[in-house]
Structures are given as structure tokens and as C-alpha cells.
N, C-alpha and C positions, 0 to 999 in steps of 0.2 A: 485707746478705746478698743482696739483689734481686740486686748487681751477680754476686756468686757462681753463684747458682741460673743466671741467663741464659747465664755464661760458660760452663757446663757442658753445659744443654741445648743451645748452640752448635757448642760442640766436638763433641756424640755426633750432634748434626745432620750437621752437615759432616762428619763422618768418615765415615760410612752414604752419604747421598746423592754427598759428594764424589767417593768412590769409583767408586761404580755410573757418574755423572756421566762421569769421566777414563776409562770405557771405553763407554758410547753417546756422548757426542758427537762424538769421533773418525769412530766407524763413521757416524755419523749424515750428517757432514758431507760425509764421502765418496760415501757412497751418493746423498745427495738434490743435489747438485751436482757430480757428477762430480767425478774425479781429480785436474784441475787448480783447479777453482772451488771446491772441496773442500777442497783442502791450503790454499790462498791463506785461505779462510773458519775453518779450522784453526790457521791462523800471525795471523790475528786475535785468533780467543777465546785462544789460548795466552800471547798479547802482554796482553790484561786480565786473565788468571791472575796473568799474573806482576805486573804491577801492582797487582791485589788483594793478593798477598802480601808484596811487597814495604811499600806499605801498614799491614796487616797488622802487618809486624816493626817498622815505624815506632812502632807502638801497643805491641806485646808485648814490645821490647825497650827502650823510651823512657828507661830509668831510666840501664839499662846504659849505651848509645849515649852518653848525654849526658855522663857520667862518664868516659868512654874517650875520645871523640873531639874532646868539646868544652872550651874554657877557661870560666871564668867569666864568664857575661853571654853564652854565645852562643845562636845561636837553640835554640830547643828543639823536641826530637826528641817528637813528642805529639799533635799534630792525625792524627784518624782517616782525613783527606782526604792527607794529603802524604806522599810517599815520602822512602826514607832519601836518594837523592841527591839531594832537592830540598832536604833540613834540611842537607847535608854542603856542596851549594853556595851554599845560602846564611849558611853560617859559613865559606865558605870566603871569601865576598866581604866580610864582615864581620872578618874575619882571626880566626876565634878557632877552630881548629882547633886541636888538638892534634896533635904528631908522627903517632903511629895515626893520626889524622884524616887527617892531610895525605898520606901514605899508601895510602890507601884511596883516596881523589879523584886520586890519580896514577894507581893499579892501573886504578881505573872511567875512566877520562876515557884512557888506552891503548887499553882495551879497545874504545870505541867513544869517538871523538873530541869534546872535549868532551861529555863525559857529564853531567856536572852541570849547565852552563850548557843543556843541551836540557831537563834536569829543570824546568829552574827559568821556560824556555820555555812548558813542556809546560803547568806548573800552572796560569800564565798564561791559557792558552789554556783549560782544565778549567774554570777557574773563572771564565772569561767565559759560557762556554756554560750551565753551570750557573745564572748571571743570566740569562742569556735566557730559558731552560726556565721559569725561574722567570713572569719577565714576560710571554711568552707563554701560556702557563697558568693565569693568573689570579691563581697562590696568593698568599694574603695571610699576610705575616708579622708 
């Protein structure tokens, strides 16, 4: 039931603050850096929005995803850190997409050129830095 109670004070968190959130930081942005350094500072935070949520659908949709896009044995759609194109490219390299699957990794990878292979990049790269922070800061695990 823990996991319930926390799911929920989450949601009414982020629905409240989100909110208020998606209309000062915009203005925020704008104002304390001007128009240009602003928008630029904007099409940042907007770019780890969406990463958070895509994220996110990675976790909330994990069951669905895996049952739709994936064959048996493929990677799975579950880790709280990986996005849905980094789980869809890396079954794509593993071959176990499903039609949907393969599909979707054509749609995304039009959309912006190789898309899955930057995902799978990206995480690379996330999860170096991630060890660094780690080592640099002392924390012991």
C-alpha cells in the first residue's frame, strides 16, 4: 500500500505545482534573461520536461509497451532512468521488436534521424555522468 499512498500524493503534487510550474517558468525565463537567452533557457527546461515524461511513460506504461512492441526475451520497458526510445532501440538492435514496434522506431527515427540510436547514445552518456557525480561527491554506495 506504501507504493499506492506515494503514487497518489505524487500525482496531486505534480498536478498543483506542475501547473503553477508550466506558467512561471516560462515567464521566469524570459524576464531574468532576456528574450533570446530566455527562449534558448526555455527550449532547455522544455527538452528535460520531455524527457522526464517520456521516462515517465517508460515506467507507467512498462507492462502495455512490452506486450505491444516487444517479442519474447526483449529488452524491457521498466527502468525509471530510460526512455521509451532507448528500450525500442535497444530491441530494435536486438531484433525483437514487434511489427507496432518496428513501426514506431521508423515513425521516431523520420522524425528526427536516427532517433533511437541518439537515445541509446544519450543514455550512454547520462549514465557516465551520473558515475562521475557520483565519484566526485564522495557518496558511498
Amino acid at each position: 500500500m506504501r507504493g499506492l499512498v506515494l503514487v497518489i500524493v505524487a500525482i496531486v503534487l505534480t498536478s498543483f505545482v506542475g501547473v503553477l510550474s508550466l506558467v512561471i517558468t516560462p515567464i521566469y525565463f524570459i524576464i531574468t534573461f532576456k528574450w533570446k537567452s530566455g527562449l534558448n533557457q526555455l527550449d532547455k527546461w522544455l527538452y528535460k520536461l520531455a524527457l522526464s515524461i517520456d521516462q515517465t511513460g517508460n515506467v507507467l506504461c512498462a507492462t502495455t509497451l512490452q506486450l505491444l512492441l516487444t517479442k519474447k526475451y526483449g529488452f524491457e520497458f521498466v527502468d525509471e532512468d530510460d526512455t521509451v526510445s532507448y528500450c525500442l532501440g535497444r530491441n530494435q538492435l536486438r531484433g525483437t521488436l514487434t511489427w507496432l514496434g518496428k513501426a514506431i522506431v521508423w515513425i521516431l527515427n523520420k522524425l528526427e534521424k536516427d532517433h533511437t540510436g541518439k537515445a541509446i547514445a544519450m543514455k550512454i552518456v547520462k549514465d557516465k555522468e551520473a558515475q562521475q557525480r557520483v565519484i566526485e561527491n564522495k557518496y558511498h554506495i
